[in-house]
C-alpha positions as CSV (number, residue, x, y, z in Angstrom):
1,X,-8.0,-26.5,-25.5
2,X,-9.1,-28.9,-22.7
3,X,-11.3,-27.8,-19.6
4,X,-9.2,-27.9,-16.1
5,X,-10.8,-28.6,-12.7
6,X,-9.3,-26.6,-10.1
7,X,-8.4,-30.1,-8.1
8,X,-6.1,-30.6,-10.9
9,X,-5.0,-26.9,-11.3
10,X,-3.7,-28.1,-7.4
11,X,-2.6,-31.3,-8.2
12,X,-0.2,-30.1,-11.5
13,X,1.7,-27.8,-8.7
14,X,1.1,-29.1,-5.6
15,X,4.4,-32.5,-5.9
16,X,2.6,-34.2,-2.8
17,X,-0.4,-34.5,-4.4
18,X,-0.5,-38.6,-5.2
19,X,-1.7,-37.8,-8.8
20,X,0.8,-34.8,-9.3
21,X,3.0,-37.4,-11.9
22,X,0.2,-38.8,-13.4
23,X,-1.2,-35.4,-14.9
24,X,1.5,-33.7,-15.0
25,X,2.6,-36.2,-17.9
26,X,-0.9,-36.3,-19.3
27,X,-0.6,-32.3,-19.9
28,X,2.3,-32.4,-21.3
29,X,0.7,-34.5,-24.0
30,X,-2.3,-31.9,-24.6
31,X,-2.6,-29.7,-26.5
32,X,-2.0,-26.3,-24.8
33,X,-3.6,-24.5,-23.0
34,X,-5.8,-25.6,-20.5
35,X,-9.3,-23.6,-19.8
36,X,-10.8,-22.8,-16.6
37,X,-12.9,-19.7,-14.6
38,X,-12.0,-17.4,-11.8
39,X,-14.1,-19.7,-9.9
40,X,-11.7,-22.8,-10.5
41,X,-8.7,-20.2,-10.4
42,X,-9.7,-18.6,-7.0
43,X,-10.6,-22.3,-5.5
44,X,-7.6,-23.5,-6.3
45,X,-5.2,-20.6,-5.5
46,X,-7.5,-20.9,-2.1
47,X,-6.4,-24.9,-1.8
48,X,-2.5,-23.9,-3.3
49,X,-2.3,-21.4,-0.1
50,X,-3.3,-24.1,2.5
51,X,-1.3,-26.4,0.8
52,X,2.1,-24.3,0.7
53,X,1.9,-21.5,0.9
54,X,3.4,-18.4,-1.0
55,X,5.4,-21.2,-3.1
56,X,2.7,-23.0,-4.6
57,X,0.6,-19.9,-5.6
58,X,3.3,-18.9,-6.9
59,X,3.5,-21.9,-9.8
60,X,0.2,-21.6,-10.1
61,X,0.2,-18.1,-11.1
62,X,2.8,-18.6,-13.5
63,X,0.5,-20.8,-15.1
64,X,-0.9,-18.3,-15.6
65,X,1.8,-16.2,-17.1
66,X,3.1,-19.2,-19.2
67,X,-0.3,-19.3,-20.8
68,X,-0.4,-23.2,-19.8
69,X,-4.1,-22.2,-18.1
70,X,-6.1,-19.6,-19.6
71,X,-9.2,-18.1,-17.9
72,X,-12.3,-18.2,-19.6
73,X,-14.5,-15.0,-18.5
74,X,-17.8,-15.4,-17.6
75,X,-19.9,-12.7,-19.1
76,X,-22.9,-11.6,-16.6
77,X,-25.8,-12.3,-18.5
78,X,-24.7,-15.8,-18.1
79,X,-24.9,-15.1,-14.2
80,X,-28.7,-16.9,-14.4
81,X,-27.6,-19.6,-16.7
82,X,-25.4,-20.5,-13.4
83,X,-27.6,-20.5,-10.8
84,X,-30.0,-23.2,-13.1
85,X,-27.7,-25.4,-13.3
86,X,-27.0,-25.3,-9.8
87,X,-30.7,-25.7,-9.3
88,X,-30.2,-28.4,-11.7
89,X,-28.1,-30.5,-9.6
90,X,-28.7,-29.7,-6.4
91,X,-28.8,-33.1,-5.8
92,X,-25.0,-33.4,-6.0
93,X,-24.1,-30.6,-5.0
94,X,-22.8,-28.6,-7.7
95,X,-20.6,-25.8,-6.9
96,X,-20.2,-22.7,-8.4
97,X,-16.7,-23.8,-9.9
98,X,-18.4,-26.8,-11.5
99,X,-21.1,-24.5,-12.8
100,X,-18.9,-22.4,-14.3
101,X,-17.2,-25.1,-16.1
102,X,-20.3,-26.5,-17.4
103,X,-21.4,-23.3,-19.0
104,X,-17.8,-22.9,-20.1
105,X,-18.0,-26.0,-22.0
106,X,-22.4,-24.8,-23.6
107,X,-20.5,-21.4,-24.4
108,X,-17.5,-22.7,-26.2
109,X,-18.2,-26.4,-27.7
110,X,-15.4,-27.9,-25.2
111,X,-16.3,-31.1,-24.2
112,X,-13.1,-32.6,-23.0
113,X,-12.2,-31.8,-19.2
114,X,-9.6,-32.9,-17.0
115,X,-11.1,-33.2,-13.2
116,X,-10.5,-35.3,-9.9
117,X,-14.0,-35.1,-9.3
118,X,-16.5,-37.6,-10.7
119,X,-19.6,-35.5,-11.0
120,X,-18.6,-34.7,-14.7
121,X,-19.5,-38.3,-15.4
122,X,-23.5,-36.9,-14.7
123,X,-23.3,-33.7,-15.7
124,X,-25.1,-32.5,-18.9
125,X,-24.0,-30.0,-21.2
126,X,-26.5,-27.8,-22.9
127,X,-29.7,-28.9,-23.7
128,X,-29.0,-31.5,-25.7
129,X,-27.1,-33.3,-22.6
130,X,-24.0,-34.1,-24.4
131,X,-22.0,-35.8,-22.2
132,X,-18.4,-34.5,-21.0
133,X,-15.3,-36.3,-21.8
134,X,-13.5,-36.9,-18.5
135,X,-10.1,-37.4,-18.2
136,X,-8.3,-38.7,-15.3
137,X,-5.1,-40.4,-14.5
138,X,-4.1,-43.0,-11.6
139,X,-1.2,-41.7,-10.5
């Protein structure tokens, strides 16, 4: 399983997007399914009802039901882990969606994510600092 980013939980159902193509192809070529958090999830169901609507939330719920995106829970003793790594990288920002995705990846040895966003280039897993494994497309 490969980490997902909720810009390209958007951009696999949202056929405007100008990568839309690009990862769509590349997911087809993972291995399924992809990983994310209610905190990706929500963000991007927020972005999917901007974006279209009804329509859009739609597919992305049926990710959902297809078991192409699974949902990796958060457990709340790991509610503080979240909150230091925001401290962490305050600099950045980091969000809580990226947070959550970073302690996704310490809690289950996933290094590999697929994101629009470029702040998984800095950000450290664990405290060894292993680095992610970003994946993006052009287009």
């Amino acid at each position: 399983m490969i980490l997902c980013d909720a810009g390209v939980i958007l951009c696999l159902v949202d056929r405007t997007q100008p990568k839309h193509h690009g990862y769509k192809k590349q997911v087809l070529q993972l291995n399924k399914p992809l990983i994310t958090t209610w905190s990706c999830l929500t963000e991007a169901m927020y972005l999917a009802y901007r974006r279209g609507g009804w329509a859009i939330q739609h597919q992305l719920g049926q990710m959902l039901l297809d078991q192409t995106l699974v949902v990796y829970e958060i457990q709340q003793d790991a509610h503080n882990r979240i909150l230091e790594l925001m401290a962490r990288y305050q600099d950045r920002p980091m969000d809580l969606a990226d947070a959550t995705l970073v302690l996704t990846a310490e809690k289950t040895g996933r290094r590999k994510i697929l994101t629009l966003d470029s702040d998984f280039l800095f950000y450290r897993i664990g405290d060894n600092l292993d680095n992610f494994e970003v994946i993006q497309v052009d287009g």
